[in-house]
C-alpha angles and dihedrals in degrees: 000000000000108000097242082065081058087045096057122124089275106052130077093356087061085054094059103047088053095053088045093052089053087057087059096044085053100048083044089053089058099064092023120024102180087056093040080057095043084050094043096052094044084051092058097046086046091056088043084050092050101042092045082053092049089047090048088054100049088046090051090048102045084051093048092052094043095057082043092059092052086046095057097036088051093038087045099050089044081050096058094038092063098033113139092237136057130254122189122174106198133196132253072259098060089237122130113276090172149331148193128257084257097066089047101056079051087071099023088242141118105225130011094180116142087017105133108238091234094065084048109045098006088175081062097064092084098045085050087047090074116140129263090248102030077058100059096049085042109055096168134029129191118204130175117218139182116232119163093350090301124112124222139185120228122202100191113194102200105188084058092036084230136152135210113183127175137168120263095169099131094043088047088045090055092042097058093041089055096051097052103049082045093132114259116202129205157170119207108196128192084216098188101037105132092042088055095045095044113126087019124115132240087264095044087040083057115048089049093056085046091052097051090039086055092044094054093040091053085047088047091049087048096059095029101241120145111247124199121183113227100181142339084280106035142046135191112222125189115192128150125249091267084058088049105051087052094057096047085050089049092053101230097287082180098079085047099052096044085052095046096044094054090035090118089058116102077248120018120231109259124189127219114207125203115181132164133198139184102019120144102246133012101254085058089057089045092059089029086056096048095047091056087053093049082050085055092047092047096057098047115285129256088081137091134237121198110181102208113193093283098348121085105192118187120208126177120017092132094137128069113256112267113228112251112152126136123213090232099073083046089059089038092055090041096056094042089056095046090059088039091051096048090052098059123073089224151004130231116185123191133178119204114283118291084028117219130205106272088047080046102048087044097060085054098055097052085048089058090047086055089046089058090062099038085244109154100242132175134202098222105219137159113198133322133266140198087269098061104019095103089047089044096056092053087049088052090055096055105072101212085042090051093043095049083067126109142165123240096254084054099051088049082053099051090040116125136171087251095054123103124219123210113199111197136194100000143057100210132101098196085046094057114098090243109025086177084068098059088047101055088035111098096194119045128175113202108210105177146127101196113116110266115251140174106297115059141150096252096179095070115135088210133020128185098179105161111171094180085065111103087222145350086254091062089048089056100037083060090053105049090053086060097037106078126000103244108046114183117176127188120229100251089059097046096050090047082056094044086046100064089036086060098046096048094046085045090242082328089302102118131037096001128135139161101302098059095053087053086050088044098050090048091049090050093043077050090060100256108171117236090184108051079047090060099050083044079061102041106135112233108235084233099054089047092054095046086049085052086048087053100046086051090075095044125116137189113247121194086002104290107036118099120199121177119184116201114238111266117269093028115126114216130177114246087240091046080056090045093060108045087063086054095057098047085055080074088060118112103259100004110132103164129009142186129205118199117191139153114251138225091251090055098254125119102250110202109194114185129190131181137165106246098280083087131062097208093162085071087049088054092041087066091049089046104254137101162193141114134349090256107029125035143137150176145196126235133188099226155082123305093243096046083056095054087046094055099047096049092048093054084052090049086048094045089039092051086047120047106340128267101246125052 
């Protein structure tokens, strides 16, 4: 019995006064004895009285607290019984030792003991597969899990291998409302309008703008998303996530549908799609909206762009880019960049890193533009390469040209805050040959023809970015004839310029259009030189019989795909690999191919080509690279046969997907 119960009022003060009353009895006795003997008796009986009354209370409440203590054991098991949550303990084994009623109406079931956990909750098996020493840092998880279309949080307490479960339906149900009906923000664009109603008449114009209005209305019907026509070319569109997944599972069949049903035109009709999601306020997701259809429009057209919180996804871009510049935006940027040009105190101009021709031959040309002007101006270069030796060895050979030249620690040096900076031939900071550059420059031109992808250099004063150009030479070449009114070029400058025109068309074989033949001819009236080009492009024996070695181990892949990956432990030039892509282009039935080889700076190069039936641009995207739609690459650090894995898994996802040809 706990000690206060012995405390009690009863107790030891009792004791006392009895003790005390003996005293008396005994002083009594000593003047009267038989009184001192009556006193004495009744004392005695008193003390019997008082300690059978103390011996009646503990056994009452022994026996109370006793029955108490049934009470609570049987209360507490039905408690825990009918508790509105779940408890399961589990084995080593991960197999039911016991559970309450609540588990088992789960399952509508009366006992689940000896039941594994993984025929149960089979979703639970990874959160229980935790390892040894992530669990001794984690000694709880929390999972949420569906069962019967409810849904249920588990609390898993691993060092007691316990459960607590219980139903968050209701939470789970208002979650995913809200993030459905999340707003979703868009422009749909019809990007080559006045190229595929050219020669047509007001009527015709008109009925064909009627017929595609009506097909994207319909679309628009189909996956319940508000449409509101902004102008004859554009349309603003308003769905919810849920719209919006749906969309992105469905492909964009939009942009499909509008190609195919103006296929018999001279240029078929072709959307571009800009959507946002999951900014904070609507005006983000305006801005947010425009700048992933000037993505789309970047990178081609016919394609759309939906910006995601962090994540930026393409869909579409399965045509070649249809040339629609005008050559008043060319006039416009070259006039722009003369002013530009003749405010700075000097020009620095950088390709992308292991320069090309083309990245090369453009240089020159801006530093021409800045020549013009006697503005100082540098080519900002590192060191050569086998793609440019044979050019670099005629510019060492020019005095101003050689001179012009300057390494990348030099250019930081001479940078000042009045200086201009001319990316060409690329977008990219971390692709230029020096990105510290473009982050100390405050003032950056972007000259490129590459489609735009994720990463840009969004804080250009000025940026000239044509995808529908065959090469950044072509871009500059068009420039120079509308930035200063006498343009004389030597021919040293104007081959250079010819030259890069002629590696990136493939001898003007592949992605050229008008335009390039006009900034051709101008380059060859200005004494470009065809045959020192073709001795620029002549190919080493050597080189030739190292790319046979390497189409010996290729092999064809869904039927007209050809892959060849180099044998471990051989070293081989990114434009050796290039090339060898190029050349199996050439092959009966190959319509796209991919060459995997280790480089000299240790990484895996993957260069892949196709013909046009193949967007290989989006193939090279999911290993993080990048390009055009029919030519791309990317580097990996990894083996070679990690790289060939990976290849052939993204053409398994895109084929599973959407197809691979179009």
């Amino acid at each position: 019995m706990p000690k206060f119960l012995q405390k009690r009022w009863h107790g030891y003060q009792t004791a006392w006064a009895f003790l005390l009353l003996l005293v008396l009895v005994i002083c009594i006795s000593m003047y009267n004895w038989e009184l001192g003997v009556i006193g004495l008796l009744l004392s005695f009986l008193l003390g019997g009285l008082m300690l059978k009354t103390e011996l009646d209370f503990r056994r009452e409440m022994n026996q109370y607290i006793s029955g108490l203590s049934f009470r609570v054991k049987r209360v507490e098991g039905e408690a825990i019984s009918t508790l509105p949550f779940g408890i399961i303990l589990y084995s080593e084994h991960r197999t039911v030792e016991w559970h309450n009623r609540f588990v088992g109406e789960m399952f509508e079931e009366q006992s689940l003991i000896g039941e594994p956990l993984q025929d149960l909750f089979p979703q639970l098996a990874g959160a229980l597969s935790v390892k040894k020493e992530t669990k001794e840092l984690t000694r709880e998880l929390k999972v949420e899990l569906q069962h019967d279309e409810r849904y249920y949080q588990f609390l898993i307490v691993l060092d007691e291998r316990l459960i607590y479960l219980y139903e968050v339906t209701e939470l789970a149900v208002l979650r995913k409302q809200y993030e459905n009906e999340r707003l979703a923000l868009g422009i749909v664009m019809l990007d080559n309008m006045d190229e595929a109603a050219q020669g047509m008449d007001d009527q015709q114009r008109t009925a064909l703008i009627a017929k595609v209005t009506s097909e994207i209305t319909s679309w628009a019907n189909h996956y319940n998303i508000y449409l509101r026509r902004l102008s004859s070319e554009r349309y603003l569109i308003m769905l919810n996530h849920k719209a919006l997944q749906e969309l992105e599972q469905s492909r964009f069949v939009i942009l499909d549908t509008v190609r195919e049903m103006t296929a018999d035109l001279k240029v078929p009709m072709t959307l571009s799609i800009g959507l946002s999601f999951g900014a904070e306020s609507i005006k983000e997701l305006g801005e947010l909206a425009q700048s992933s259809l000037d993505m789309a429009l970047g990178r081609g057209g016919d394609q759309a762009a939906v910006k995601a919180g962090q994540r930026l996804s393409f869909y579409g871009g399965k045509s070649n880019a249809v040339e629609k510049r005008t050559r008043v935006r060319a006039r416009v940027i070259a006039h722009a960049l003369r002013d530009l040009m003749q405010e700075s105190d000097r020009v620095l101009i950088m390709g992308h890193k292991i320069p090309d021709m083309d990245a090369l031959g453009a240089a020159i040309g801006v530093w021409k533009a800045a020549a013009l002007y006697n503005v100082e101006a540098h080519i900002v270069l590192d060191k050569s390469n086998p793609s440019i030796d044979r050019m670099m060895e005629q510019v060492n050979k020019d005095e101003k040209l050689s001179q012009a030249l300057m390494t990348p620690e030099q250019s930081l040096q001479a940078m000042t805050e009045h200086s201009l900076l001319v990316v060409v031939d690329t977008h990219k900071a971390s692709m230029t040959i020096e990105p510290r550059l473009v982050q100390t420059a405050s003032r950056v031109v972007v000259v490129d023809h590459h489609r735009r992808g994720e990463e840009f250099i969004n804080d250009s004063v000025l940026i000239y970015l044509e995808p529908y150009a065959s090469s950044a030479c072509e871009l500059v070449t068009e420039l120079l004839q509308y930035i200063h009114e006498k343009v004389q070029l030597t021919p040293l400058e104007a081959t250079s310029l010819l030259a890069g025109i002629t590696v990136d068309t493939k001898h003007f074989s592949l992605h050229t259009g008008s335009r390039t033949f006009e900034a051709a001819g101008f380059l060859r009236r200005s004494g470009a030189d065809t045959v020192m080009i073709q001795r620029m492009l002549k190919e080493d024996l050597d080189e030739y019989i190292a790319k046979a070695e390497i189409i010996k181990h290729a092999k064809m892949i869904y039927g007209h795909i050809a892959i060849a990956v180099t044998e471990p432990g051989q070293k081989i030039p990114q434009l050796l690999i290039a090339q060898v892509a190029d050349s199996l282009l050439n092959m009966t039935d190959v319509l796209a191919s991919f060459v995997v080889s280790e480089r000299p700076d240790g990484l895996v190069g993957i260069s892949a080509r196709s013909l046009g039936r193949m967007n290989v641009q989006v193939v090279m995207e999911r290993l993080g690279g990048g390009g055009h739609l029919t030519n791309a690459a990317v580097q990996l650090d990894c083996s070679l046969e990690e790289a060939e894995r990976r290849v052939v898994d993204v053409l398994a996802e895109i084929d599973g997907e959407e197809g691979l040809f179009e």
